[in-house]
C-alpha positions in Angstrom: -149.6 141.2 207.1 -148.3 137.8 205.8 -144.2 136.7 206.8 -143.5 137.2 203.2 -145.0 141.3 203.3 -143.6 141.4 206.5 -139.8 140.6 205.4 -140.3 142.2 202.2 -141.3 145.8 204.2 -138.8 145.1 206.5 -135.8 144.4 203.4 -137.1 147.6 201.8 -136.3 149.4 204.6 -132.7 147.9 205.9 -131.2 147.0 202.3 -133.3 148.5 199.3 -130.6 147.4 196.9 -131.1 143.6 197.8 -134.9 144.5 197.8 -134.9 146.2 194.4 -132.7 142.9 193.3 -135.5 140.4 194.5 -138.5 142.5 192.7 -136.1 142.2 189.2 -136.6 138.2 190.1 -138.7 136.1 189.0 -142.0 136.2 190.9 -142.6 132.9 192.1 -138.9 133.2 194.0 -139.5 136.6 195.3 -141.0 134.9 198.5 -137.6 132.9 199.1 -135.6 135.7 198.5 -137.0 138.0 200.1 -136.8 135.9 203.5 -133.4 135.1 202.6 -132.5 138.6 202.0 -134.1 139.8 205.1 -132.2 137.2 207.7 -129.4 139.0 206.1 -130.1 142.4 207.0 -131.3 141.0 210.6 -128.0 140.0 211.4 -125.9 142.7 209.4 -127.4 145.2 211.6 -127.0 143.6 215.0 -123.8 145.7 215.3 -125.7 149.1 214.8 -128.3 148.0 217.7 -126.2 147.0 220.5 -123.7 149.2 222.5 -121.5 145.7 223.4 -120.2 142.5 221.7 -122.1 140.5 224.3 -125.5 141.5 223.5 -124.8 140.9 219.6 -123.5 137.6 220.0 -126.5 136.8 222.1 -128.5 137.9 219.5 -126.9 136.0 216.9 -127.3 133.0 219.5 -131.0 133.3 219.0 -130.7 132.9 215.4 -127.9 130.2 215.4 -130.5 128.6 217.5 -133.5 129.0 215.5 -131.4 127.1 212.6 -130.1 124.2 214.9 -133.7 123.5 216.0 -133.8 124.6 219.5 -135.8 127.9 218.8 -136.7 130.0 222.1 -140.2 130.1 222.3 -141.4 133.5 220.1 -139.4 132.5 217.2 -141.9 132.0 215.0 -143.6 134.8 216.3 -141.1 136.6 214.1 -141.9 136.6 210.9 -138.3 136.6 209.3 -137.8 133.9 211.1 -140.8 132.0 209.9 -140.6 133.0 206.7 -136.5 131.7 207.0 -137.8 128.0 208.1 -140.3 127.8 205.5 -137.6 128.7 203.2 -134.7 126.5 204.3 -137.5 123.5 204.1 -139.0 124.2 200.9 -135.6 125.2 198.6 -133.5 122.3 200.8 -131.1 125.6 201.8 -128.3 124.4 203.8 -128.6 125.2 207.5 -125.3 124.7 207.8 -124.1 127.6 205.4 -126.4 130.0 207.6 -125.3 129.0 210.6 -121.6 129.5 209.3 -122.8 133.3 208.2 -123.6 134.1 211.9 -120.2 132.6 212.7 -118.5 135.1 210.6 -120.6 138.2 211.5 -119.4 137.9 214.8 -116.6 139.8 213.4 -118.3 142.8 213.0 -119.1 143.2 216.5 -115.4 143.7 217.3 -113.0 146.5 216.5 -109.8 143.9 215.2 -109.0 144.2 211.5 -108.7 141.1 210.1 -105.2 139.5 210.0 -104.7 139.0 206.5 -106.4 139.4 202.8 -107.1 135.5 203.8 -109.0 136.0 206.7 -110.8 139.1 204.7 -112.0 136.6 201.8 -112.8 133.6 204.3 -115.2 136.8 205.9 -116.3 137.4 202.4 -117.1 133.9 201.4 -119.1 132.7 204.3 -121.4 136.1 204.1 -121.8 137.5 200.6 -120.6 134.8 198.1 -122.7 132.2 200.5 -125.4 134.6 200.1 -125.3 134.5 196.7 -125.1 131.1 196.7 -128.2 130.3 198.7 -130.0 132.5 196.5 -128.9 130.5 193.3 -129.9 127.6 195.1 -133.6 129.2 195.6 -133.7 130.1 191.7 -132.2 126.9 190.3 -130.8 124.1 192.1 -129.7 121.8 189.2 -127.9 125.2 188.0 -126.6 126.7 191.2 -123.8 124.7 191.6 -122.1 125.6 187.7 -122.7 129.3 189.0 -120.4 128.4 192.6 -116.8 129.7 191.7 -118.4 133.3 190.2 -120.5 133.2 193.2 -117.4 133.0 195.4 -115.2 135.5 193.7 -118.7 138.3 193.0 -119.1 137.7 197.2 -115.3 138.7 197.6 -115.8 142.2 195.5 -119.3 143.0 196.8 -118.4 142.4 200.0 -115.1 144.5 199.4 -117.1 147.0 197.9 -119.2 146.9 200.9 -116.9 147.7 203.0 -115.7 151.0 201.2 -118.8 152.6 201.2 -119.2 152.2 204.8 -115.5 153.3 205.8 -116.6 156.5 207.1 -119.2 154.8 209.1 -116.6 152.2 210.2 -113.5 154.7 211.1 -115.8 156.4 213.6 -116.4 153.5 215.5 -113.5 152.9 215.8 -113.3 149.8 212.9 -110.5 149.4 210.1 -111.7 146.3 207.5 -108.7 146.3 205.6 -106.4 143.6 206.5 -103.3 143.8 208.5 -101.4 142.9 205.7 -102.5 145.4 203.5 -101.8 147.9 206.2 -98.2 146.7 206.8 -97.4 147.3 202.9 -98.9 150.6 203.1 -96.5 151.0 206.4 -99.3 151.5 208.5 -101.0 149.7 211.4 -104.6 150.0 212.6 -104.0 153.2 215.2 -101.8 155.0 212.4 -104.7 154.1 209.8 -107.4 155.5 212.0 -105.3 158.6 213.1 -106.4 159.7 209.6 -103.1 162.2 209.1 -100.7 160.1 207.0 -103.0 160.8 203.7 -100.6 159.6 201.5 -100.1 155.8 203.1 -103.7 155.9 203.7 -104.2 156.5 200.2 -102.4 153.5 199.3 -103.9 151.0 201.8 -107.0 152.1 200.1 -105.3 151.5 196.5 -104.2 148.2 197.5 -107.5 147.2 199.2 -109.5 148.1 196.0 -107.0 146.3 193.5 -107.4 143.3 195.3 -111.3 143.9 195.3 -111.2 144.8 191.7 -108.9 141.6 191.0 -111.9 139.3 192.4 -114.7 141.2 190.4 -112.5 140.4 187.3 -112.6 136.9 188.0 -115.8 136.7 188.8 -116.7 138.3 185.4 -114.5 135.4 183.6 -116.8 132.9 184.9 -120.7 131.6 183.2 -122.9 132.2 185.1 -126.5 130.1 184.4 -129.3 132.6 183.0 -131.5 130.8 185.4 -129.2 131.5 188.2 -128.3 135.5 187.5 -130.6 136.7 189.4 -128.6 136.4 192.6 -126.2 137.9 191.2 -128.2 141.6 190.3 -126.8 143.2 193.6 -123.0 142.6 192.2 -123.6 144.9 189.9 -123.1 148.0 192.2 -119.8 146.6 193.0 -117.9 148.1 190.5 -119.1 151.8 190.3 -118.0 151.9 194.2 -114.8 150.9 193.7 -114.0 152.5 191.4 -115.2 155.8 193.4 -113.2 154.6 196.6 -109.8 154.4 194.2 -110.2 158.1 193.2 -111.1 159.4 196.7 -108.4 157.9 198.1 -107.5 158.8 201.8 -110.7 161.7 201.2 -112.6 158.1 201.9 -112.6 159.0 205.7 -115.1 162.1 204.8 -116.6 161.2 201.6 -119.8 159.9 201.0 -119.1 157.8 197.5 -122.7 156.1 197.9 -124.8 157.1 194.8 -128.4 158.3 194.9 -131.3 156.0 195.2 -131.9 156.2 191.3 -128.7 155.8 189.7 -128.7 152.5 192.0 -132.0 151.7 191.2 -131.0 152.3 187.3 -127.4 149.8 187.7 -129.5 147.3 189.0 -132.1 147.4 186.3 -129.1 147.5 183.9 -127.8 144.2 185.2 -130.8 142.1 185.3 -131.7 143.5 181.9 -128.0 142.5 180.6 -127.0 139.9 182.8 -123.7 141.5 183.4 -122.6 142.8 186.5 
């Protein structure tokens, strides 16, 4: 099996929307992408394999150390990472950018809501609008940079979105994603928030959190994005739907699964790479 099959089987497994996204590419990028994509989930799901913070930021060590050029010696033994080096080198990706995405995934590792919407979109930007960006770069580099400011508000909202459709994953482990400041207006705080009985604040927080998601996905929308470029921008396209759930569940969030079946997401994808809208 070649690094590129290899990330590809292992993208289809861990994040099947970005892997349905990278087959509506075009198929001389699908390579790129897909080891982009893949480094992605890698370190995404570093919280949902260790039991501790330590061992996930040692973890994300390794990789911050592959990208610095001080790789431990069975890095490229791992084919993501390979794959992620022959990447950066041929598409002139940034390592800088990745190495600023494992910054910000430390985060998950840790129970603390973030302090304020800021803090939630500086999250936001340095992992899914950078995301989106490196991918743009990979398809077009003279057009990536045109497509930067929807890239940075579509990260915001899928990101937000995200975050929705894993609350129930996220409130038993004891996480809250929505900022303190979005709490406060709500009158809640993190403990009251994951008590789960004031359903009508709760209900609110929510409202507020997905306003401010729906705000970004509006802006984003405003913006041209290059047809050369869109591509990176298929996975946005689920974005909306969830929020849109997450407003009408409300505090039933906690208990709801809002995710929708395998086909319908399959079919929204298809829809925006077919009308380059998200």
């Amino acid at each position: 099996m070649t690094d590129t099959d290899a990330c590809m089987a292992m993208l289809r497994d861990t994040d099947r929307d970005r892997y349905l996204a990278c087959l509506l590419s075009p198929e001389d990028k699908r390579p790129a992408l897909g080891a982009l994509y893949a480094f992605n989930a890698e370190i995404a799901r570093i919280r949902d394999s260790v039991r501790d913070p330590l061992p996930g930021e040692v973890r994300m060590q390794w990789w911050r150390d592959l990208l610095e050029g001080k790789p431990h010696g069975e890095s490229l033994a791992n084919p993501v990472a390979a794959a992620l080096l022959s990447t950066i080198d041929t598409h002139k990706l940034p390592r800088q950018t990745l190495i600023d995405l494992i910054e910000a995934r430390i985060f998950d590792l840790y129970d603390d809501p973030f302090a304020d919407r800021n803090a939630l979109e500086g999250y936001a930007g340095e992992t899914a609008s950078a995301l989106i960006q490196l991918a743009s770069i990979i398809l077009s580099p003279s057009d990536s940079a045109e497509g930067a400011q929807a890239a940075g508000h579509a990260g915001v909202a899928q990101a937000m979105a995200g975050m929705l459709l894993l609350m129930p994953l996220h409130l038993r482990r004891g996480q809250v994603y929505i900022p303190t400041d979005m709490l406060s207006a709500a009158g809640l705080d993190r403990e009251t928030f994951l008590e789960g009985k004031d359903t009508a604040r709760i209900g609110a927080a929510i409202e507020i959190f997905c306003v401010h998601a729906q705000d970004h996905l509006e802006k984003a929308r405003q913006e041209q994005v290059p047809k050369a470029v869109f591509p990176a921008f298929i996975p946005v396209g689920l974005a909306g739907g969830a929020i849109a759930r997450a407003r009408k569940a409300g505090a039933d969030l906690f208990d709801r699964d809002i995710q929708p079946s395998q086909l319908r997401r399959q079919w929204q994808l298809g829809k925006a790479s077919f009308t380059r809208r998200f």
